[in-house]
C-alpha positions in Angstrom: 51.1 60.4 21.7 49.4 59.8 18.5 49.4 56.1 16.8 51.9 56.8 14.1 54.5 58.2 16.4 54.1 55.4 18.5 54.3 52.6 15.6 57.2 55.0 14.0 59.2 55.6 17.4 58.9 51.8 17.7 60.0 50.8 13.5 62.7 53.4 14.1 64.3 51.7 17.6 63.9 48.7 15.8 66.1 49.8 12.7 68.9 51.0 14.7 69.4 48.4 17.0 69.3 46.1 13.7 72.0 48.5 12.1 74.0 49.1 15.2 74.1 45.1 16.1 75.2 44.3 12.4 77.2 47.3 11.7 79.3 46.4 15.4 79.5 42.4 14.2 80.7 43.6 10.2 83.3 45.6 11.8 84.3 43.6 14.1 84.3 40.9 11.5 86.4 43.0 9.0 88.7 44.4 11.5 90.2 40.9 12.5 89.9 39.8 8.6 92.1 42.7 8.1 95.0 42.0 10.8 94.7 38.4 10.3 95.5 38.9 6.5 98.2 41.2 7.5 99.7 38.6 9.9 99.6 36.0 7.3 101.1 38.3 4.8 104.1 38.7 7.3 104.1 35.3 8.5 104.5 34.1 4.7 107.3 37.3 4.2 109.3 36.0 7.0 108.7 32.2 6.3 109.8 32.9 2.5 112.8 35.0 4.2 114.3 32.2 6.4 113.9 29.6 3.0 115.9 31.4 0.9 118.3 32.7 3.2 118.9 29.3 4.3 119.3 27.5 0.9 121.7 30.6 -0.2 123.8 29.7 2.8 124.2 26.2 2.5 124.8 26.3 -1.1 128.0 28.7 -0.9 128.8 28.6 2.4 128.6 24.7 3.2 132.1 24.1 2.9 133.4 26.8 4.5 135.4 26.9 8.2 136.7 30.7 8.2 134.9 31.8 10.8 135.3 35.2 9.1 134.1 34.3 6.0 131.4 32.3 7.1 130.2 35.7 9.3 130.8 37.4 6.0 129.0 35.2 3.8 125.6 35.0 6.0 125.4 38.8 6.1 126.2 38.8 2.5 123.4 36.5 1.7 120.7 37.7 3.9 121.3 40.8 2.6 120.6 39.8 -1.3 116.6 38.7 0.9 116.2 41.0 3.4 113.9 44.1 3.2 113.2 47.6 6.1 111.6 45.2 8.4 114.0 42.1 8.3 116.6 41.3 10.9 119.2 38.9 12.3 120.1 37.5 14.8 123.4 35.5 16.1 125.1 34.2 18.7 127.0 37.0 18.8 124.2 39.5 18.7 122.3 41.4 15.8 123.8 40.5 12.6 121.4 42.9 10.4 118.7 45.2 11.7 116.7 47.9 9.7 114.4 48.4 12.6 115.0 51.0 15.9 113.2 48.1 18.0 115.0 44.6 19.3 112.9 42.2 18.5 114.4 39.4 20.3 113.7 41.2 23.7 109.7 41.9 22.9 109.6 37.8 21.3 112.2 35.0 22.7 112.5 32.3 20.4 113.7 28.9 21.4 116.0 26.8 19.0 113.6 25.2 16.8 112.2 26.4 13.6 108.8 26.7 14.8 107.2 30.1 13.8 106.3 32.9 16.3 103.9 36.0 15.9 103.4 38.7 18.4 101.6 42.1 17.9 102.3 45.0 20.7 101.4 48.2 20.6 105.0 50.4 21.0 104.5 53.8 21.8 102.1 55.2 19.9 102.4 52.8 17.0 101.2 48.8 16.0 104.2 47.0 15.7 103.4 43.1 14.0 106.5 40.8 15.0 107.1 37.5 13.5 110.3 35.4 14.3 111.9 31.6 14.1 115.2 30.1 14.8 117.5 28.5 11.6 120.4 26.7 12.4 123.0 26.5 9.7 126.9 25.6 9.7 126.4 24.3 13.0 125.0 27.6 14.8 121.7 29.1 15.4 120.3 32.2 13.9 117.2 33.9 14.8 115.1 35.7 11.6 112.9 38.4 12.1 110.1 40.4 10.0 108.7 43.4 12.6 105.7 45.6 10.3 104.5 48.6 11.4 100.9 48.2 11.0 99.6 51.5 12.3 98.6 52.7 9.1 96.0 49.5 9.2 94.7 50.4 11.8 94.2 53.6 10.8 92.6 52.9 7.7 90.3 50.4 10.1 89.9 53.6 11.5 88.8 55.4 8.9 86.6 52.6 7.5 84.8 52.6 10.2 84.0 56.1 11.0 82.8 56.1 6.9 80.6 52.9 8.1 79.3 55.1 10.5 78.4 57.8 8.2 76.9 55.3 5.4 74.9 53.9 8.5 74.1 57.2 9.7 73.0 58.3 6.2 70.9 54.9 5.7 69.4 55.4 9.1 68.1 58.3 8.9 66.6 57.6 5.3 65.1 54.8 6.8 63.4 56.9 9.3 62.0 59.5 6.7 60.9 56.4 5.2 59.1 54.7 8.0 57.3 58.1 9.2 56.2 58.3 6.1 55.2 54.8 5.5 53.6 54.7 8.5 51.6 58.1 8.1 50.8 56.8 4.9 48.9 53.5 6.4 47.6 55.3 9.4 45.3 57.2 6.6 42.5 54.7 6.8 42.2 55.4 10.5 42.5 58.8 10.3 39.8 59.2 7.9 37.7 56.3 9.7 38.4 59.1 13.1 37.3 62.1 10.2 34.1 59.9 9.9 33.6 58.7 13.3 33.2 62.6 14.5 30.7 63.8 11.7 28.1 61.0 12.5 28.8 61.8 16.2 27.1 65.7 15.4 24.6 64.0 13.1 25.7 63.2 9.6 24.6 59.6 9.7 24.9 59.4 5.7 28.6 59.5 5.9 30.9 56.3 5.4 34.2 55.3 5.3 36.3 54.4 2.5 37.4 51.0 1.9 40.7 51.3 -0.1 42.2 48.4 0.4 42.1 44.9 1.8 44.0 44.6 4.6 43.0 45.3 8.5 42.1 48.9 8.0 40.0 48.1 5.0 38.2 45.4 7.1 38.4 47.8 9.8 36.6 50.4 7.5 34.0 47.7 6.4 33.2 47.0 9.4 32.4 50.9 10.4 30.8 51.3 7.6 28.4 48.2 8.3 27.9 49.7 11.9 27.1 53.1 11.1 24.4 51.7 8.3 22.9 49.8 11.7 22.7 53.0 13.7 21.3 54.8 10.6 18.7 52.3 9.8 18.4 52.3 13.6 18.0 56.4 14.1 15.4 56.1 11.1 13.7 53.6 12.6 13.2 55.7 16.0 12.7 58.9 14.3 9.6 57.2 12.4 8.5 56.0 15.4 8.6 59.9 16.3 7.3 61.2 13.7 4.1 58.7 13.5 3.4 58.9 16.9 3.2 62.7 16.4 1.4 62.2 13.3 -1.0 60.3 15.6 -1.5 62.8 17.6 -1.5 65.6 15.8 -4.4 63.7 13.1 -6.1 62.3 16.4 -6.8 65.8 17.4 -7.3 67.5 13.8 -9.8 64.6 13.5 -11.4 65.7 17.0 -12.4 68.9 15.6 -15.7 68.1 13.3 -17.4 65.4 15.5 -16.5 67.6 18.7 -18.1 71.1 16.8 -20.7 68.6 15.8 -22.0 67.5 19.7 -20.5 70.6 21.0 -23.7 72.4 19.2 -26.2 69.2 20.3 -25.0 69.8 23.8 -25.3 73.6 23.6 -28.8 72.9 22.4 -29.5 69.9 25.0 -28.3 72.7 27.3 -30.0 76.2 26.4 -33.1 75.7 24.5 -36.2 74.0 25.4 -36.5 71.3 22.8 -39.4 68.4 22.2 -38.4 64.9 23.4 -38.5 63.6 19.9 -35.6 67.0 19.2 -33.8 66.0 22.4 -33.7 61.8 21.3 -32.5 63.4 17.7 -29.8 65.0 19.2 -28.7 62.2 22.1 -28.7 59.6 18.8 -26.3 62.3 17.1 -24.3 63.0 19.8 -24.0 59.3 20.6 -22.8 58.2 16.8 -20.3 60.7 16.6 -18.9 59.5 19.7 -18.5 55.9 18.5 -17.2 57.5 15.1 -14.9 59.1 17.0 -13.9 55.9 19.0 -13.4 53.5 15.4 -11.8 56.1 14.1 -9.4 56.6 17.0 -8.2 53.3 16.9 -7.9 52.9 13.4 -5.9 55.8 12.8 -3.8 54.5 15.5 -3.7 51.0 13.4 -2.6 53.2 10.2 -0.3 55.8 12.0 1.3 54.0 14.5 0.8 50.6 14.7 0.6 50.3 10.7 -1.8 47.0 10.9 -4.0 45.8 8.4 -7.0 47.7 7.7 -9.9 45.9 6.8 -11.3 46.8 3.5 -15.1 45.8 1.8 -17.7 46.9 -0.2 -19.4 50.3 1.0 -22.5 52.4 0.3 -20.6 55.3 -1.4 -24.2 57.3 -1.2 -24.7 56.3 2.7 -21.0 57.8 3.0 -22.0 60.8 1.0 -25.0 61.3 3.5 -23.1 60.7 6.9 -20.6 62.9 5.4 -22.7 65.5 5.0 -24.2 65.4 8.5 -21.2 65.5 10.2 -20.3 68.4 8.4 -23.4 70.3 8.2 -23.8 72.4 11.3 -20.1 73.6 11.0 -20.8 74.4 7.0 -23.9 76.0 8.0 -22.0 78.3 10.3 -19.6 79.4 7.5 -22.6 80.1 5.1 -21.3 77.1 2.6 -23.2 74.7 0.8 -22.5 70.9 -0.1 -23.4 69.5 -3.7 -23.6 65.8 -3.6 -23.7 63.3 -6.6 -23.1 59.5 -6.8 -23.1 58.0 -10.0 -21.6 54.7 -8.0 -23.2 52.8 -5.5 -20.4 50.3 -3.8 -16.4 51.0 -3.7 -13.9 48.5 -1.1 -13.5 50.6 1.6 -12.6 51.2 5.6 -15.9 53.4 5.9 -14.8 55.4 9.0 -11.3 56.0 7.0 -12.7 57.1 3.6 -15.6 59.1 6.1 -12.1 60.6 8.0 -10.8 61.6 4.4 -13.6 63.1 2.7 -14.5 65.4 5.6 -10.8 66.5 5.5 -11.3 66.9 1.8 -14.4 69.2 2.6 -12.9 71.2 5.4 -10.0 71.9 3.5 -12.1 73.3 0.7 -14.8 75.6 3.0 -11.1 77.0 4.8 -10.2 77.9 1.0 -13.9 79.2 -0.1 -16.0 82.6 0.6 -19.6 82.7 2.6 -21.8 81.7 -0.1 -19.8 79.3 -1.9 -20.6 75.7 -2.6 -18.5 72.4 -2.5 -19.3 69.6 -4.4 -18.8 66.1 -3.6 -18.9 63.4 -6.5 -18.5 59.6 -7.1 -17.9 58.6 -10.7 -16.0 55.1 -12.3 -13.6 54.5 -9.4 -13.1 58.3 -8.5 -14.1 60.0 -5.4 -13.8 64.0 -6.1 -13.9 67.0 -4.1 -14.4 70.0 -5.7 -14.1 74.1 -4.5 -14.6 77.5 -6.1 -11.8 79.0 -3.8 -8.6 80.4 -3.5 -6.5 77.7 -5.1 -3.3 76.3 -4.8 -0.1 77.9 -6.1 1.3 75.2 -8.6 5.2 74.7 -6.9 3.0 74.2 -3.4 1.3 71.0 -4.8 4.0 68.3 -4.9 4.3 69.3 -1.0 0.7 69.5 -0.2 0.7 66.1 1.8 3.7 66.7 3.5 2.8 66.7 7.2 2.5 69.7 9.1 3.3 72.2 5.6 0.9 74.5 5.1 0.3 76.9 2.4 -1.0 79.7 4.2 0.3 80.1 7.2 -1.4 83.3 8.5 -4.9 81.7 7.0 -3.6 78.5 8.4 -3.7 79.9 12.2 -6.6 82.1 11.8 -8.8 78.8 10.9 -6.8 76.2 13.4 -5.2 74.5 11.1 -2.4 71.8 11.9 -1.3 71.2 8.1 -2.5 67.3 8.7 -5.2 66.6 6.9 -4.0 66.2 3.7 -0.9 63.9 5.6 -3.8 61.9 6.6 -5.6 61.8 3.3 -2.7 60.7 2.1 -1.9 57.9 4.0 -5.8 56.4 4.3 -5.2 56.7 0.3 -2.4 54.5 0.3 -4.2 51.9 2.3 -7.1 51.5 0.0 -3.8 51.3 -2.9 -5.7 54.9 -4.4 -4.0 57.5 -5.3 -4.5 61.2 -4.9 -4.8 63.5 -8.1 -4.3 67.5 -7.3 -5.5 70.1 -9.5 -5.6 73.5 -8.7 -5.3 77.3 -9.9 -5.2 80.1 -8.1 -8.4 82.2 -7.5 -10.0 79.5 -9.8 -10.5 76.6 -7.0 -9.0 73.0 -6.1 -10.1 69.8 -7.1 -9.1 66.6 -5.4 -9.6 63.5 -6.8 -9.1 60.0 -5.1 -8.5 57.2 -7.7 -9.0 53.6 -6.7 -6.9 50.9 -8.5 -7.6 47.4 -7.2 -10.7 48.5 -5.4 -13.1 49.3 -8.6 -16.9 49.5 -8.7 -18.5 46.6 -7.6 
């Protein structure tokens, strides 16, 4: 059973024992208001009765000792009082009746003129009986007022069975009422349960409503203060993810020049029959690209990962230039294109083994865009570090995404050539370190050029 039935069933059993409790005391209530009024109404008919009928005698019949016309003279004079429910009573027996029932028999009254009330029900009627005893000219007389009241308690009756109704009516108005109050307040919570199931299949960006500010808006508040927590806390864990993939996806695109690099000295170490002097060059080589490799392992796992400082001073941009185009020249020479290298700078703050890390991704990214036989040229200028190609280009909606990791341009080219769609990622982010930003230009079949713009870090 859902809430608002609940709440509703329980508001509802509420209201009617409230009406039935009320409505049972108010009758209750009424119904002996009503028959004592009556009473009193017959008590004061029969009390008026007995005065006037006793003043009337005694002031005509005072003096009187016929028996026959005394006998006379009361029946004459309670006549000139009486009414359909009034009667008589003498020694001798019923001096005036109206009414089929003897009174006397249903209510003895003793000889005093104290006032008696009985009410029976006769048959199938209510029958109200109120009597005292009178004594005048030395004899006692018994007055009686006998009502039917059955027609009271019929309209009690009736009364009540349109109280019923009324109640009825108001009752189940009231119930309309509370299910729809009820619905209406349960709204918050139904929503808040709309809410609660969308982030559960991974719409973290929804929120509740706060309409108002009772429990349910505090309620909603609340939610909405949790959910931001598990958002901020699902972002959190999903960078996490996503740099430790970056990690490893850069650690191994950055693998690939220094390993073609001493894969070639090895091959050579290996298969040809070299001078000691060629076999110490190639050792020296193979040994500093395997310390490159190890700085540049752990500071990519400072940037990517770990996101610690990176130490930046002033560098040789030319002695960058040169180890840059070592590391890079066997593969180059493989794919028949040349490097064109010209520093009009000499010192730039710098991570060396980062900005080495970007311009080599620079550079492989433009020979993977150029023809055998093209050249690449690599330039230093002001506070700009440029790569430049004669290649393919980039079409212009591609280059806002260009350093989004893992997109690629070209995806057929893009497998053919072993790309990851990283390099550019990383570029990116070893820009951002050194507060530089990069500066795209590119046209199709015209060639790319990349420029790296230093802010804070200018020519020193």
């Amino acid at each position: 059973m859902k809430l608002w039935q609940k709440v509703s069933i329980a508001s509802i059993s509420v209201l009617l024992a409230v009406v039935i409790t009320c409505s049972t005391l108010l009758l209750l209530q009424t119904k002996d208001n009503i028959i004592q009024l009556t009473t009193e109404q017959a008590q004061t008919e029969q009390w008026n009765l007995s005065v006037s009928f006793s003043e009337m005698v005694q002031y005509y019949l005072n003096n009187e000792s016929n028996p026959a016309v005394k006998r006379s003279g009361i029946n004459y004079c309670f006549k000139r009082f009486a009414t359909h429910s009034s009667v008589l009573i003498g020694k001798e027996g019923t001096i005036y009746s109206a009414v089929s029932i003897k009174p006397q028999e249903i209510l003895p009254i003793n000889n005093n003129n104290q006032q008696k009330v009985i009410l029976r029900k006769i048959g199938d009627r209510n029958i109200l009986i109120v009597g005292s005893g009178l004594n005048l000219l030395n004899d006692n007389y018994y007055i009686y007022t006998v009502k039917d009241i059955t027609e009271v308690y019929d309209s009690i009756t009736a009364m009540t069975w349109r109280f019923v109704l009324i109640c009825g009516v108001g009752v189940f108005a009231g119930t309309l009422l509370i299910i729809g109050l009820v619905r209406h307040a349960n709204k918050p919570l139904i929503q808040l349960k709309d809410i609660t199931r969308r982030i559960a299949v991974g719409e973290y960006d929804k929120r509740a409503q706060v309409q108002s500010k009772d429990e349910a808006g505090e309620l909603a508040a609340d939610f909405n203060a949790m959910a931001d927590a598990v958002q901020n806390h699902i972002f959190e864990l999903e960078e996490t993810a996503k740099r430790q993939q970056l990690f490893i996806g850069g650690l191994t695109h950055e693998f690939k020049t220094p390993l073609t690099s001493m894969i070639i000295h090895s091959d050579t170490l290996l298969s040809a029959d070299l001078s000691k002097e060629e076999a110490q060059n190639s050792l020296i080589h193979i040994h500093t690209q395997c310390r490159w490799l190890e700085r540049l392992t752990q500071k990519l796992l400072k940037l990517i990962t770990l996101k610690e400082n990176i130490i930046i001073k002033p560098e040789s941009v030319k002695t960058l230039f040169d180890d840059v185009v070592e590391s890079t020249a066997e593969t180059f020479s493989e794919r028949n294109i040349t490097i064109k290298s010209e520093c009009d700078i000499d010192f730039l703050k710098m991570d060396y083994d980062l900005m080495k890390s970007l311009l080599i991704n620079l550079i492989d990214n433009a020979s993977k865009a150029s023809e055998p036989g093209q050249s690449i040229t690599l330039r230093a200028y002001d506070n700009v570090l440029e790569v430049r190609d004669n290649g393919k280009g980039i079409p212009q909606s591609e280059i806002k995404r260009i350093t989004d990791p893992f997109h690629r341009v070209d995806s057929s080219r893009s497998k053919k050539t072993g790309g990851s769609g990283l390099g550019l990622a990383l570029v990116k982010r070893i820009a951002d370190v050194h507060n530089a930003h990069l500066v795209i230009d590119s046209q199709l079949n015209n060639g790319t050029t990349v420029k790296v713009i230093f802010h804070d870090a200018l020519p020193c």
